[in-house]
MIDOTOR-13074 format. One line per 8 residues: number of its first residue (from 1); their letters; for each residue x, z, y of C-alpha. Coordinates in steps of 0.5 Angstrom, whole numbers, plus 500, padded with zeros to 3 digits. Layout:
MIDOTOR-13074
NUM) a) X/Z/Y ~ ...;
***
This chain:
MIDOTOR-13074
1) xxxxxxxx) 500/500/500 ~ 503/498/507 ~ 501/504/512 ~ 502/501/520 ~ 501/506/526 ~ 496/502/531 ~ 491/504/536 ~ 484/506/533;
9) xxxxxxxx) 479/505/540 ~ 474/511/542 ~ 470/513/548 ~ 465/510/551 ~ 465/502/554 ~ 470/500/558 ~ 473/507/558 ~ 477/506/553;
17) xxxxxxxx) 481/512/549 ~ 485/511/544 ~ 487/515/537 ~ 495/514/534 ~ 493/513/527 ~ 497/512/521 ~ 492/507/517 ~ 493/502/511;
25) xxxxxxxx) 495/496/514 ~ 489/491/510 ~ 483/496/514 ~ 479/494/521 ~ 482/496/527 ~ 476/502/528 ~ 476/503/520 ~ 479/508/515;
33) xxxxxxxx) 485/511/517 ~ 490/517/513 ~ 492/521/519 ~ 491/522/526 ~ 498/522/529 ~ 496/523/538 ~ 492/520/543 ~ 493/515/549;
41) xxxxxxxx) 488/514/555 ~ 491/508/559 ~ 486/510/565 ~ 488/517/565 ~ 483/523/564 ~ 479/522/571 ~ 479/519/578 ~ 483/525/580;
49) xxxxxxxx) 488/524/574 ~ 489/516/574 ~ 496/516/570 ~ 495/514/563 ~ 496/521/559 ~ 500/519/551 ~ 501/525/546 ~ 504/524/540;
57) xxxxxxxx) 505/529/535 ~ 513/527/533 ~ 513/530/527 ~ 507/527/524 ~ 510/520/528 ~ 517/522/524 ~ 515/523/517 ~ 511/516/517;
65) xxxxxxxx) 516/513/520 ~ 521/515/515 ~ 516/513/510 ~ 517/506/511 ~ 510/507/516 ~ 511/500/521 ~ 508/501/528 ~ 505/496/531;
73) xxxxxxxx) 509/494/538 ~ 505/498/544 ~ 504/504/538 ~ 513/503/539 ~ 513/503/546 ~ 508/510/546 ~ 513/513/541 ~ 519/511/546;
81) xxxxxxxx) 515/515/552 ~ 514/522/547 ~ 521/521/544 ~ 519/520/537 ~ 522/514/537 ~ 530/516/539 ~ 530/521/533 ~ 528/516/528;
89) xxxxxx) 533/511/530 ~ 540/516/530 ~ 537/518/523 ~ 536/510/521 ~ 542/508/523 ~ 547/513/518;
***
């Protein structure tokens, strides 16, 4: 089974959220999913928070990127901004 970390959306029309999930790479982009790995809101929280917010749990993000997990690239770009990305890159390259 071929895992991905992608983007699942949620909230409301045209108010998009989005969860970090790690899900087979063969279900649809709103479906079946192993893990919930962070959120990421490119609209911010609210008109008084207008900066996009990402939270990734590095540790779930490591762990599936160690077991051979492949991010889709805007999730590589998210895992960059928290860091989880530069603790895995050192540890591949040895």
């Amino acid at each position: 089974m071929a895992v991905k970390l992608r983007l699942m959306r949620m909230g409301k029309k045209k108010q998009p959220t989005y969860r970090v999930v790690a899900a087979d790479s063969r279900s649809p982009r709103d479906g079946r999913f192993i893990e919930i790995v962070g959120t990421y809101a490119p609209r911010g929280r609210s008109l008084a928070e207008p900066d996009a917010i990402v939270e990734i749990d590095n540790v779930k993000a490591l762990k599936w990127l160690r077991q051979g997990a492949t991010p889709t690239e805007r999730v590589e770009k998210l895992l960059r901004k928290s860091g989880a990305w530069d603790e895995y890159r050192p540890a591949e390259a040895k």
